[in-house]
C-alpha positions in Angstrom: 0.0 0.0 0.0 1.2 3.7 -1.2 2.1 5.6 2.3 0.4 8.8 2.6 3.1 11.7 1.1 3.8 9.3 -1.9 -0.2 9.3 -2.3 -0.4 13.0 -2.1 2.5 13.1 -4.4 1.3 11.4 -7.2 -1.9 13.0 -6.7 -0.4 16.6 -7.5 2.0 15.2 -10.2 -1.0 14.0 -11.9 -3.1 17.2 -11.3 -0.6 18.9 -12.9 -0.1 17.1 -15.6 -3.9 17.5 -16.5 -3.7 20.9 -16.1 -0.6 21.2 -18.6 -3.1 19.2 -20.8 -6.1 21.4 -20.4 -4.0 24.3 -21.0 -4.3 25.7 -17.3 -0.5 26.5 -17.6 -0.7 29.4 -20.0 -1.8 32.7 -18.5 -5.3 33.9 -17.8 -5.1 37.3 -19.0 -4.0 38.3 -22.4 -2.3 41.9 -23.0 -4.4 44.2 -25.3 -4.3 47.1 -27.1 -7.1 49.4 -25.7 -6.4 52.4 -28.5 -7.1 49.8 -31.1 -10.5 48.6 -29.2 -8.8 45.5 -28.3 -10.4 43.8 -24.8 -8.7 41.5 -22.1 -9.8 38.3 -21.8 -10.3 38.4 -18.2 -10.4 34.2 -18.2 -10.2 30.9 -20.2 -14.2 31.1 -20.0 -14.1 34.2 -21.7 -11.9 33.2 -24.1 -13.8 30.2 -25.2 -16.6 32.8 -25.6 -14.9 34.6 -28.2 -16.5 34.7 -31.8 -19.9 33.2 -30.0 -22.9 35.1 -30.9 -24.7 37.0 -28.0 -27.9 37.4 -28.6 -29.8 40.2 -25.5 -33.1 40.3 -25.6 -35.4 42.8 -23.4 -39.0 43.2 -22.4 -41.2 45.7 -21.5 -44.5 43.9 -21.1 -48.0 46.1 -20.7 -49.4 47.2 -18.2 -52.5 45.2 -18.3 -49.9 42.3 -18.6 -50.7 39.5 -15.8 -48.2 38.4 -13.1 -49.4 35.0 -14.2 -48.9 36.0 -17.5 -45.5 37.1 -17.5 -44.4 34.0 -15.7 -45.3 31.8 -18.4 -43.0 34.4 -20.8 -40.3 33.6 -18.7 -40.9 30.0 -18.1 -41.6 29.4 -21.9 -38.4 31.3 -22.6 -36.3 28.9 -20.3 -38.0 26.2 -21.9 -36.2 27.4 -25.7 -32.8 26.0 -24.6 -34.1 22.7 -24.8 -36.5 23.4 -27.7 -34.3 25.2 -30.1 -32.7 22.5 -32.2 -31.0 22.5 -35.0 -33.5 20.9 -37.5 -30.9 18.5 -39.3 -28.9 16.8 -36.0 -31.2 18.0 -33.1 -28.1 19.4 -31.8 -29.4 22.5 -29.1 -29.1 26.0 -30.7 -28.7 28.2 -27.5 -25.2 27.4 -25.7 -26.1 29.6 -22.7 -29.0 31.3 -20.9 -29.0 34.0 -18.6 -32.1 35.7 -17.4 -33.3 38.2 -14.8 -35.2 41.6 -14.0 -34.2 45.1 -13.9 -32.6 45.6 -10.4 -30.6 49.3 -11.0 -31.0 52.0 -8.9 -30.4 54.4 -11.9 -33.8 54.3 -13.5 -32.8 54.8 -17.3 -34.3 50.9 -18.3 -37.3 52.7 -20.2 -39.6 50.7 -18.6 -38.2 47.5 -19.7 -38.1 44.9 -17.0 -36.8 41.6 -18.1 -33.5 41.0 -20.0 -32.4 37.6 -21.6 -29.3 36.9 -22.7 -28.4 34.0 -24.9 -25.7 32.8 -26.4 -24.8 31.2 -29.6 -21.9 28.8 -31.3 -21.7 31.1 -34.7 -24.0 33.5 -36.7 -25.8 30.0 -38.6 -27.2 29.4 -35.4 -28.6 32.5 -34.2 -29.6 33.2 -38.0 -31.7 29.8 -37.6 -32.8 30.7 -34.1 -34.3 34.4 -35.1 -35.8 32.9 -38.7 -39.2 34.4 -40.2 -38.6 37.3 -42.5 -34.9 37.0 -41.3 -33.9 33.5 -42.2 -35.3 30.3 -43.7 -35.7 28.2 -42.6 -36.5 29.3 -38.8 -36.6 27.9 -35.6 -40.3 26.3 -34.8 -39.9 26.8 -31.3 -38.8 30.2 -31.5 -41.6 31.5 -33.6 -44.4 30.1 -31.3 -42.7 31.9 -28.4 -43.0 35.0 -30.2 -46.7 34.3 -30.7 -47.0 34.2 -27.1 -44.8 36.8 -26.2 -45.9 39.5 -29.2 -49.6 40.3 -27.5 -48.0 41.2 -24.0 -45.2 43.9 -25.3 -46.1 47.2 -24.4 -46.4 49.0 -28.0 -46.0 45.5 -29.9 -42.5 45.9 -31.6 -41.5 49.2 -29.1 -42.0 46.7 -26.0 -39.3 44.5 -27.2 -35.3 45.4 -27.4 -33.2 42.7 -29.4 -29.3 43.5 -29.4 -26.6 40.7 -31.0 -23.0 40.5 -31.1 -19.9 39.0 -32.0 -18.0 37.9 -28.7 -14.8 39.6 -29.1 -15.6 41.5 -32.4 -15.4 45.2 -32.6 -16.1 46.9 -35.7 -16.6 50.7 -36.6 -19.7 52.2 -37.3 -21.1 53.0 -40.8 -20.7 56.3 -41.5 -18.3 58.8 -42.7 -14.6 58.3 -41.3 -13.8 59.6 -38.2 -10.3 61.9 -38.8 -8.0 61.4 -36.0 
């Protein structure tokens, strides 16, 4: 039988080793150039996450809108991770989910209350995912979500905020250059 510091030993040599493996060796943080609108990757999480598609989604539901009502938004909403499959391998479309309400104290949310934020592997996906007059084909689970979602938005298309981005990806605005 292995005696205790021999055990603990090989334990660490072989933690170690899988680290070296999983690329835990290299450093966290990368260096960046903040004039050219270069981030730091803060963590190996985050740097997996770059060139995913984030896809923030935010309601502001009427007034006449039910508690009861609104939960089933939400709950119906959760359920899309699940739901959302690519239509060719079933493979699920949204690679993360992140949900809450509007808890700031500084009062500039517009009246929008809930916020969504969903991530996805590449632009195919979230193309799929969004669909209708966007994309065909489209996402069958997606599109009845918006048909229980649409009658609740306070001013129908005005009660809902959609923003997507490329993890990572920076580009200028459209427009006339900017002379520096």
């Amino acid at each position: 039988m292995m005696n205790l510091p021999n055990l603990t030993q090989s334990l660490v040599a072989g933690l170690a080793s899988a680290m070296v493996l999983a690329g835990c060796d290299k450093p966290a943080a990368t260096a960046a150039d903040p004039q050219r609108g270069e981030a730091v990757v803060a963590s190996r999480a985050d740097a997996a996450a770059e060139g995913r598609v984030v896809h923030v989604v935010s309601f502001k539901f009427k007034p006449t809108a039910s508690a009861a009502q609104i939960t089933e938004v939400v709950d119906a909403f959760k359920r899309l991770r699940t739901l959302s499959v690519d239509a060719g391998t079933g493979r699920p479309l949204i690679k993360s989910f992140r949900y809450g309400t509007n808890n700031s104290l500084e009062n500039v949310n517009k009246g929008f209350t809930h916020c969504f934020i969903l991530t996805f592997a590449n632009l195919a996906d979230r193309d799929y995912y969004v669909g209708n007059d966007h994309a065909k084909p489209f996402d069958p689970a997606h599109e009845r979500f918006k048909q229980l979602v649409g009658p609740l938005l306070d001013g129908g298309a005005d009660g809902v905020f959609v923003f997507d981005f490329t993890n990572g990806a920076v580009t200028p605005p459209a427009g006339p250059a900017i002379e520096r």
